[in-house]
N, C-alpha and C positions, 0 to 999 in steps of 0.2 A: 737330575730333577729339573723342570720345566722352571725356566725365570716369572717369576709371577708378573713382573713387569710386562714383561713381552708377551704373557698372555692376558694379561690386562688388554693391552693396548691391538692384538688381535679380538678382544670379544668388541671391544669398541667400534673397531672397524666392521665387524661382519652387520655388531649393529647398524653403523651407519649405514650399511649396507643394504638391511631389511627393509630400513626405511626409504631410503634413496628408491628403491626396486618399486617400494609400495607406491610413492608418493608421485615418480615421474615415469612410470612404465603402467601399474595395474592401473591407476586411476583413470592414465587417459584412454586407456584401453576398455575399461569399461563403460566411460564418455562417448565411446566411439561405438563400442557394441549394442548401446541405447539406440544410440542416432543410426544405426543402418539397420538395427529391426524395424524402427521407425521406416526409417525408406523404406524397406522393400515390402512392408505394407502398406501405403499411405503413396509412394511414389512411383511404384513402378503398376501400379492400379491393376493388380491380376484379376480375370474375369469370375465372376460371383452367379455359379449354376443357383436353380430354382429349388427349392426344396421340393427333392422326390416327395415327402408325405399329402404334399399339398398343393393349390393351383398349381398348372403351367404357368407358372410366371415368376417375373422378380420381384421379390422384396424391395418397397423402397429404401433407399440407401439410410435416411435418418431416423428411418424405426426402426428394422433391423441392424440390414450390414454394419451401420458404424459401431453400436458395440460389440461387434464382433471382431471388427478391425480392432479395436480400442483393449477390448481384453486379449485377444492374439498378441495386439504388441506390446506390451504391459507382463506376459507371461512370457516368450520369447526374451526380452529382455533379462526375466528375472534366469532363466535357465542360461543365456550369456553370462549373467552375473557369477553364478557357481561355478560354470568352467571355468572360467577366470582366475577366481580365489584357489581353483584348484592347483590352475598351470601355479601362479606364484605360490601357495606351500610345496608344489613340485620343486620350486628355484629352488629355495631354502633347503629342502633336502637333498637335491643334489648337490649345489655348493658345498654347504656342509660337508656333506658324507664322502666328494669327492677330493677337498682339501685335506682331511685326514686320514683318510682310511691306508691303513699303510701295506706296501704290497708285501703279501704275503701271507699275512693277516686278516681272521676273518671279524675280527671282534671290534666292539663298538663304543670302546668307553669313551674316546674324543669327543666326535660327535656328540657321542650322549651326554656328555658334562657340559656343552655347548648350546646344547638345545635348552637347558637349564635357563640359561640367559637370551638364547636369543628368539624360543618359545613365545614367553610375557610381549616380546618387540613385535613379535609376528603380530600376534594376537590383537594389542592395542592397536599396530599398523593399518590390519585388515580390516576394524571396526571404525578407527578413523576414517580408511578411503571408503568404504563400503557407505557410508553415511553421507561425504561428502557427492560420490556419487548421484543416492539419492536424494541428497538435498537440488543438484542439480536438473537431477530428471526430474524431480515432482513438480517444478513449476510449470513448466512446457505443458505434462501432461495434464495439471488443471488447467493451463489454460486450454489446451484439448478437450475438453470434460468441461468446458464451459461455455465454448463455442458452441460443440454439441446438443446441453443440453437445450440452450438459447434455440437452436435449431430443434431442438424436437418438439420445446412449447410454441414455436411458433404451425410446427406440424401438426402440432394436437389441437391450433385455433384452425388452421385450414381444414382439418378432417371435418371438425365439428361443424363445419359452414357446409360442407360436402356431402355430409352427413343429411345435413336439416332438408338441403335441395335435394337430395334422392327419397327421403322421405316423403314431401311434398308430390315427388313428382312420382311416387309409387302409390301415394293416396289420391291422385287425380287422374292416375290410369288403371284404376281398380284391381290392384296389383294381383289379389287371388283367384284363383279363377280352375276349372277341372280339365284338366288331359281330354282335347274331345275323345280320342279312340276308346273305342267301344272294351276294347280290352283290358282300360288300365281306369280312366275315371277316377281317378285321385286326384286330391286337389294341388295345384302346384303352387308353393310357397314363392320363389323364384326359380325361374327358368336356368338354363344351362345354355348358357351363348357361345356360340363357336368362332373361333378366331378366324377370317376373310382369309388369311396366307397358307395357314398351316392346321386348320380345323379343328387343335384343340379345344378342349372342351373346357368352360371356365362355370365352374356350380357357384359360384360367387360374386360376382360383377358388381360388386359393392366397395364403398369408400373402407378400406381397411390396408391389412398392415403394407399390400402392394401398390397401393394410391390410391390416390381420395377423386381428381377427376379424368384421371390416363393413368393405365396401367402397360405394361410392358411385358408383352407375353414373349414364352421360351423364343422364340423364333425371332422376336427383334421388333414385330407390329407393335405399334401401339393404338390399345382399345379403348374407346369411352366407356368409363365408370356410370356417370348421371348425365341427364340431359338428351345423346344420341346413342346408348345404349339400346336402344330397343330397336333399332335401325338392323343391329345386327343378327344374324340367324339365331334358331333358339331349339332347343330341344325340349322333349319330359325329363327331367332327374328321374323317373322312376322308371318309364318303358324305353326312354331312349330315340324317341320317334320326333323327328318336324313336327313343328310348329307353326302352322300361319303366323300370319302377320295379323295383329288385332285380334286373336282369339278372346285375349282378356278380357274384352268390350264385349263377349257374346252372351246373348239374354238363353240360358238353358232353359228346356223344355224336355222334359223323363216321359221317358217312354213307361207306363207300371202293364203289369197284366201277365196273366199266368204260367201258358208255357213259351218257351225262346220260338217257336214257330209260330204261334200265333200272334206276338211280339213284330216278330221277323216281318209277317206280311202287314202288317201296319205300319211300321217304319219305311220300306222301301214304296207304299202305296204314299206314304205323306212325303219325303224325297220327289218321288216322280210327279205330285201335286205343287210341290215349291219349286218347279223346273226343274231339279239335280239329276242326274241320272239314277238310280238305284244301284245300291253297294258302293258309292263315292266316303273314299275313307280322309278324313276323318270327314262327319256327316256336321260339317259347315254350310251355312249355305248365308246368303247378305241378303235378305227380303227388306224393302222398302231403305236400303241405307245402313238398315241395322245387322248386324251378323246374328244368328241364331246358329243354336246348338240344337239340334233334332237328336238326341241323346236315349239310347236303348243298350242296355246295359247286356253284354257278353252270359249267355249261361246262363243257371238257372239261378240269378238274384237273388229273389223275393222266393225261394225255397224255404226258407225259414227268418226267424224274428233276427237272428244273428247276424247275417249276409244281407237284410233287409238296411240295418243299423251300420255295418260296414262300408257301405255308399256313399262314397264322402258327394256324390254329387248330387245327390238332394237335398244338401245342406248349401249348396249354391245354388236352386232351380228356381226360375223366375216362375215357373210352370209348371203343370203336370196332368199327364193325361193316365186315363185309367182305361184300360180295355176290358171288357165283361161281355163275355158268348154265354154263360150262365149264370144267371140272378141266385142261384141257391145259395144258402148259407154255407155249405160244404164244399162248392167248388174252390176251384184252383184259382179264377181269376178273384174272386169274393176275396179268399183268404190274403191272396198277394196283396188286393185294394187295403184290407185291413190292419195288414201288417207295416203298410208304406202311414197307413193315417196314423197309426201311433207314433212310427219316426217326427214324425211331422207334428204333433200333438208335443212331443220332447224338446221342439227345437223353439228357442225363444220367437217371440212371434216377429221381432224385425227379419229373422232370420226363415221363417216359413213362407212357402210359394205365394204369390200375389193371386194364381185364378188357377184354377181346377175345372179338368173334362172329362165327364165320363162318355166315354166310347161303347156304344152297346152294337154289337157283332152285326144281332139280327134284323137289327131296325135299318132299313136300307135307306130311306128316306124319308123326310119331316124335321120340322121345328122342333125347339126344344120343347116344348108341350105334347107335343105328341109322341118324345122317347121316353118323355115320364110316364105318358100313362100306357104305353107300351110295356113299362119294364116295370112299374106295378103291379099290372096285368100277370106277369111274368113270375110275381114274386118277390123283386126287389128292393119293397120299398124300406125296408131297414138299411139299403144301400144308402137309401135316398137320403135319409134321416142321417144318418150318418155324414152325408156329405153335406149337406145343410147343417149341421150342428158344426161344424168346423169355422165356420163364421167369413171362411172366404168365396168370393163367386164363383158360381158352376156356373157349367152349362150343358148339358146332357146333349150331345149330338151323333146322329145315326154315321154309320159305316163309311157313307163317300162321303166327298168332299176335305178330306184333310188339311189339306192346306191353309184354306180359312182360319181351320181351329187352330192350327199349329202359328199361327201370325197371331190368332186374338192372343191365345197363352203366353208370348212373347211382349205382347204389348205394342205389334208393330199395326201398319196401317190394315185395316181389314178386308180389303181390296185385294182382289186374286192379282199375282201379277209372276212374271216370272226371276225366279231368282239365282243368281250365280254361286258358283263353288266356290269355298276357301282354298285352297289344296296348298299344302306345303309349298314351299321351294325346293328347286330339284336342288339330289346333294351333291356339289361341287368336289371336286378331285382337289388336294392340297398342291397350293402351288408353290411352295419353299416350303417343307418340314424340316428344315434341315436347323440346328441349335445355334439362337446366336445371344449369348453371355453378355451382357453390358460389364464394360470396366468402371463406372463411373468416377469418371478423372474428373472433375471439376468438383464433387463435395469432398473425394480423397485430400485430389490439391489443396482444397481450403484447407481440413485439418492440419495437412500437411505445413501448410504456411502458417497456420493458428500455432503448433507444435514448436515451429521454428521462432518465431514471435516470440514464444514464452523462453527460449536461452537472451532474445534479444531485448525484453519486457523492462527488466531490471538494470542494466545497462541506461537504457534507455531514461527511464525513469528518472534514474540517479539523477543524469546528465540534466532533464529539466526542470527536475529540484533542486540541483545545485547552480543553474542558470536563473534561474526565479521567471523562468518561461514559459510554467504553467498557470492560471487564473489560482489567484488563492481559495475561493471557494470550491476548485475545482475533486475529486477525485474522496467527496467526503471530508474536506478541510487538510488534507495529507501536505499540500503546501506548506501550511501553517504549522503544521506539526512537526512537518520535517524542519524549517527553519528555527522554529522554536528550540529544537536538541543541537539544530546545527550550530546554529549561535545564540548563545541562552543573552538574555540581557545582565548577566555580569559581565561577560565577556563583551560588551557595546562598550565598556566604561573607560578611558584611557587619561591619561595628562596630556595637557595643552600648556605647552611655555608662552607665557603672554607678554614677555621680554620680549620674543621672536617677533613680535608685532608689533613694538615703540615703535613711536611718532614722536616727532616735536613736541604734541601736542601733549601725549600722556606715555608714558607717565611722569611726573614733573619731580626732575631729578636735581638734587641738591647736595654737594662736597664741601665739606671747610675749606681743602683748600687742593688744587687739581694741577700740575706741574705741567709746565709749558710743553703743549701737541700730544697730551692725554687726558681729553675731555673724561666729565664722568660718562658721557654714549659711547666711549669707547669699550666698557666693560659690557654693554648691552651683548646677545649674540649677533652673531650676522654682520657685526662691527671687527673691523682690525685694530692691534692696539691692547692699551690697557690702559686703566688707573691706576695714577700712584700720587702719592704727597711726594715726591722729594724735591727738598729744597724748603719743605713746609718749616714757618718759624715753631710750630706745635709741636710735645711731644708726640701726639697721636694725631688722629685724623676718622673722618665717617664721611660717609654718602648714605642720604635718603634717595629713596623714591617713595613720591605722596601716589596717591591712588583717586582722592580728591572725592572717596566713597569705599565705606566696609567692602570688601572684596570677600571671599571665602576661598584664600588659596588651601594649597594642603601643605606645600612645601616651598621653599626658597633655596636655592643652592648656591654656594660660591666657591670657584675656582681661585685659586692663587698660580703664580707661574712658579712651579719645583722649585728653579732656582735661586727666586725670590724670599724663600722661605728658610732661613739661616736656626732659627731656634726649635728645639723639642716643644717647647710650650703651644697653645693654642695661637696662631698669628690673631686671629680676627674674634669677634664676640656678634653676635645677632639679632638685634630688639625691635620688637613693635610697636605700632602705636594704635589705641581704640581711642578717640576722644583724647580727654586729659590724660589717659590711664597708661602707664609704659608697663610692656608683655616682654619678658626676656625669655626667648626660645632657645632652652638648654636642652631640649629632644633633639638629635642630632645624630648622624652619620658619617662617620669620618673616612678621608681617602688619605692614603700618606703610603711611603716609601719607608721601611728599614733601611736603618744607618747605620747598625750596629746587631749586638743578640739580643738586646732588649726594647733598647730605645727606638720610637718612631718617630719618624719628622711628619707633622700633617699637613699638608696646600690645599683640602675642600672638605666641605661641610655639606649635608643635606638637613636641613633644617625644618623639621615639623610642625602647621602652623594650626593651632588647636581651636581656632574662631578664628571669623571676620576683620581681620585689619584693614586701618588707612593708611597703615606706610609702613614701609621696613625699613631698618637703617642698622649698615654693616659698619661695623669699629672697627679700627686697628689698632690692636694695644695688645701688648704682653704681661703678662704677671712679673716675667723677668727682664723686662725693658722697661728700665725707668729712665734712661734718657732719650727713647725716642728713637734710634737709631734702625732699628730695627724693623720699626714701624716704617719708619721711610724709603726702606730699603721695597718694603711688599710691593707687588703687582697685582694687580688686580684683572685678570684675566677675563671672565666672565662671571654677571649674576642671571641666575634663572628663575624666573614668579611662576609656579606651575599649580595650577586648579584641574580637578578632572571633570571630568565631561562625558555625556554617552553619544556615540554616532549613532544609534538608533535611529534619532531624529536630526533633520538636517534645520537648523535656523540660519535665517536672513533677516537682516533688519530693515524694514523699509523707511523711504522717506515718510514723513507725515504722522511717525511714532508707530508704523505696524510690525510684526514680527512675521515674515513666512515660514510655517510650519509642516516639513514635507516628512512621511514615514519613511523610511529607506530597506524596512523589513518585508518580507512577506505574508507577514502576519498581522492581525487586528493589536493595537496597543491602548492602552487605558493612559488617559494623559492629565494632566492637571497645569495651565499655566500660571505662572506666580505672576506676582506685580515685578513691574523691572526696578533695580535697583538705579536709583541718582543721586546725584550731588545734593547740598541743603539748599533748597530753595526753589527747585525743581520739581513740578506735580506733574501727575500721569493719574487719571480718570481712564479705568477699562469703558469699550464702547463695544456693545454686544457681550451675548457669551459665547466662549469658543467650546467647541464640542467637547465628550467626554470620553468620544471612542474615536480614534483615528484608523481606520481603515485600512487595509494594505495599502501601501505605495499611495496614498492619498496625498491629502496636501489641504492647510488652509489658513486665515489669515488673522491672527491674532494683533487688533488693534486698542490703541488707547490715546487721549485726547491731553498729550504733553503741556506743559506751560513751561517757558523760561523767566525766571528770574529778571527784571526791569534790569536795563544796560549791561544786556553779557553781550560778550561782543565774539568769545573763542566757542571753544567745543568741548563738550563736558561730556565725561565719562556716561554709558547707561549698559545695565547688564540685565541680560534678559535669562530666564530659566526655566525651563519645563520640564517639571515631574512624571517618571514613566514607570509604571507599576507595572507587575505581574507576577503571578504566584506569590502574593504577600512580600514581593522584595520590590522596593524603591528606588528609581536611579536617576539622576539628572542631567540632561543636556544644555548649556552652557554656550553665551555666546555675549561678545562684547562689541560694541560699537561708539563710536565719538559723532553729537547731536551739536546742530549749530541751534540759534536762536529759531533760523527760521526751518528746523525740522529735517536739516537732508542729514541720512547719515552714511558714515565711512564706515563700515564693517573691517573690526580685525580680528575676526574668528574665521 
């Protein structure tokens, strides 16, 4: 049968074991597999492809990529974490199952009884380190998470500035405008600009998630967003074809009229009237400065009300010409003219052509008075009316002369002159296609160093809060608050022995009778020596010391020398004095030596002093010495006057009766100072008031306007006090000084 002892003392150990495993192997292990997912996303700055679904370009790093780093290494981390916990319940079971499983044997009861106890250790272990882990890591990663998002709202103020000047600057180049080719005549919302290196194609050139005024195309170029955008090549989004330069600024003028051939030879006759050659694509031309649009629409348009309505570019036409070979209600061009006036009739009126031409075939030549009454003549004049009831200007002009008309419709000068071609730009061959990936190492590194910050943040911190090295105001009051738990004002409050600081002058000490080369200053501390009576003719013997003013000690203590001290009984007795009134302090603490099983010998006393006295005065007398003998024999080793006091606050007394008043905390204190305490005959007038809130580490100077008593000639006690509250608890700092007539004083605090 197994020694229970011995397997007591084996589950102990595998405990210790579990935990030892946990606390100095998984923990840092898992410290360590935080901090190098960190790295190796954050530090070694791997290259960030463009998203296939969208532009050729990159993501800027602060609106994209970094949560994506940020969540990568946040999940990475957490799947370190599981391997981890696994390898260590790996340990456990193998240790285990290896220490007993005995050969030969396939069965499990050991282990299994073992797991019983050392299961619960595991368990707690793993939830321990697992915690303290993440208590670790969570800091870093807010301050990662904070950095960030600081960085993304300051991205969302630059967008929005990027934003307003692309807008600005698409409503001052009249951003809409129609595809001149004949083919397509749709309107183009934004263009499609092509990258100078690699002639990707960008359908978005706008302040968005890849940058607000440079964006960073697949290849490495960097393009302007707003401002020199327009500088660069441009395509239709819809047919895919060049784009002049300045098409957007083109004043359109529609071709309307019935079939594409009779269309056709009006178009290339008004072309060859504004200089262009005929069949010049797309049919741009710059008459007087201004670019027009000479625009005749592919196919049969104006076939029906449908196709007619489908023409987004006479919802842009500065203009519009109407061609008519037959006045009849029935024709082809009548119905096409009819079908264009209703579009037109639809379209708000900022939005409808500024001046209308009717083109009549057969009229070769004349004034507009004279194609009217030509085309009257003819039949027409329900055209006329029609076009007149539109409420914009016509002007009815015969067959030649195109050009004219095509400038008045345009609104340019009306002066024949000749005009140049817009023509695309030829298309350039790519000169680098080839992918080049930004790492971006400098907002990684930041993270990276923000991430590294946050193990070093708290360290850090500590060390300037517990230096008092940061502004007390600073960091939301956290100085103040930390000092406040660090050192509460109980803990300011200590004892001060005011023995330790006799003078000649105070306190004024008095023995019945003192045996030759032991003054009563011998028993002071800091003195060698002692008091004693021997040789005294008295059975007993005492020493005062006056104070020459109520003091508020808390205790008085007196040492005797062991040896000195021959009886069981009390050697010495301890009485006060208030005024007339004698205070016998029987609250006491005794120090003494066993001499025996029962009996103690006692040589000191701490004695409790329950009010304000003027003097203390220690006796030598026994209950059981009545000759004295006994008495004379005492030593008197040392007395101690001790008051407490807060170091909270640091007091000085100055000459001229002021008191300096310095904070010593890092925290704001509430203060109150009292009148100082003096001798009878002695006045102190406060002069000013002293403040009520002492400030961190401030400092200031509480005065009052003393009087000495007529013929003092020494130095008289004065005790100064200041009251320091906080949280409903009161405490006092404490400080004593010796004042001549004419005001200088000797501080012995």
């Amino acid at each position: 049968m197994t020694n229970p002892v011995l397997l007591l003392i084996v589950i102990v150990l595998l405990v210790l074991l579990v935990v030892g495993h946990g606390v100095c192997v998984t923990l840092p292990r898992l410290v360590w597999a935080q901090w190098r997912t960190v790295w190796r996303t954050f530090g070694r700055a791997a290259p960030v492809p463009p998203d296939p679904r969208g532009e050729p370009a990159v993501p800027a790093y602060p609106r994209v990529t970094a949560s994506r780093d940020l969540r990568a290494a946040w999940w990475d981390g957490l799947e370190q974490h599981e391997r981890l916990m696994d390898d260590a319940e790996r340990f456990l079971a193998d240790r285990v199952g290896d220490g007993f499983r005995r050969p030969g044997r396939s069965g499990t009861g050991g282990p299994g009884c073992l797991m019983v106890f050392l299961r619960p250790a595991f368990l707690l272990t793993a939830v321990a380190v697992v915690l303290t882990a993440t208590a670790l890591n969570v800091l870093p990663l807010l301050f990662t998470l904070t950095l960030w998002a600081l960085c993304r709202a300051l991205w969302g103020l630059w967008w929005a500035v990027g934003a307003g000047v692309a807008r600005v600057e698409r409503a001052l180049r009249r951003g809409r405008a129609p595809c001149p080719y004949a083919d397509c005549g749709r309107v183009i919302e934004r263009p499609v600009r092509l990258c100078p290196t690699c002639r990707a194609r960008h359908r978005r050139l706008v302040p968005d998630r890849y940058g607000v005024f440079r964006r960073r195309c697949r290849c490495g170029a960097r393009l302007p967003v707003v401002l020199r955008a327009h500088r660069l090549d441009a395509c239709c989004p819809h047919c895919g074809k060049g784009l002049p330069a300045g098409y957007e600024r083109a004043r359109v003028v529609v071709l309307v009229g019935g079939s594409a051939a009779q269309r056709a030879g009006s178009h290339r006759q008004g072309l060859a009237d504004l200089g262009v050659p005929p069949g010049t694509e797309p049919p741009l031309v710059r008459a007087a400065g201004t670019p027009v649009l000479w625009y005749d629409p592919a196919g049969d348009a104006y076939g029906s009300q449908e196709s007619a309505a489908a023409l987004d570019v006479l919802r842009r036409a500065h203009g519009v010409m109407l061609v008519v070979d037959d006045p009849a209600v029935h024709g082809d061009a009548v119905r096409a003219a009819t079908r264009v006036l209703h579009v037109l009739f639809a379209l708000p009126r900022r939005s409808r052509p500024r001046r209308l031409a009717l083109l009549y075939s057969r009229a070769v030549r004349g004034d507009d008075t004279a194609v009217r009454a030509r085309l009257r003549a003819a039949g027409g004049g329900h055209l006329l009316r029609a076009l007149d009831g539109t409420g914009i200007p016509v002007r009815c002009v015969p067959a030649a002369a195109l050009g004219g008309t095509v400038r008045w419709l345009a609104g340019t000068a009306d002066a024949a002159g000749t005009g140049a071609s817009m023509a695309p730009p030829l298309a350039r061959p790519p000169v680098n296609d080839a992918f080049r990936f930004p790492r971006h190492r400098v907002p990684r590194h930041a993270l990276l160093l923000a991430h590294l910050a946050g193990y070093l943040v708290v360290p850090l911190v500590l060390t300037l809060l517990e230096t008092s090295a940061l502004p007390p105001g600073s960091l939301a009051g956290l100085p103040q608050r930390y000092d406040k738990w660090r050192h509460p004002l109980a803990d300011t409050v200590h004892q001060v022995d005011l023995a330790a600081a006799a003078t000649p002058d105070w306190p004024k000490l008095r023995a019945s009778y003192s045996a030759p080369g032991h003054p009563p200053s011998a028993a002071l501390p800091g003195h060698e020596g002692y008091w004693s009576v021997q040789g005294s003719p008295r059975q007993s013997g005492w020493l005062r010391a006056d104070f020459g003013m109520p003091l508020p000690l808390d205790e008085v203590s007196v040492d005797f020398d062991p040896d000195s001290v021959t009886s069981f009984a009390a050697p010495a007795d301890v009485e006060a004095q208030v005024g007339a009134r004698t205070i016998v302090l029987s609250e006491k603490r005794s120090r003494g030596e066993k001499s025996g099983p029962v009996l103690t010998k006692t040589y000191g006393y701490d004695v409790r002093v329950p009010e304000p006295v003027d003097s203390v005065r220690v006796g030598l007398s026994s209950l059981f010495d009545k000759s004295g003998r006994e008495a004379r024999k005492l030593r008197l080793r040392e007395v101690n006057l001790r008051w407490s006091s807060s170091d909270a606050l640091r007091l000085r007394p100055m000459d001229g009766g002021g008191l300096a008043v310095r904070n010593t905390t890092a925290r704001d204190l509430a203060v109150a100072v009292r009148p100082p305490l003096l001798p009878a005959g002695w006045r102190a007038t406060p002069v000013g008031r002293p403040p009520r809130i002492l400030r961190a580490h401030a400092a200031f100077e509480a005065r009052w306007r003393i009087t000495a008593p007529d013929g003092i000639t020494g130095r008289a006690p004065v005790a100064y006090a200041v009251d320091i509250t906080e949280d409903g608890r009161t405490v006092t700092a404490r400080c004593l000084a010796l004042l001549t007539a004419a005001l200088r004083a000797e501080p012995l605090c």
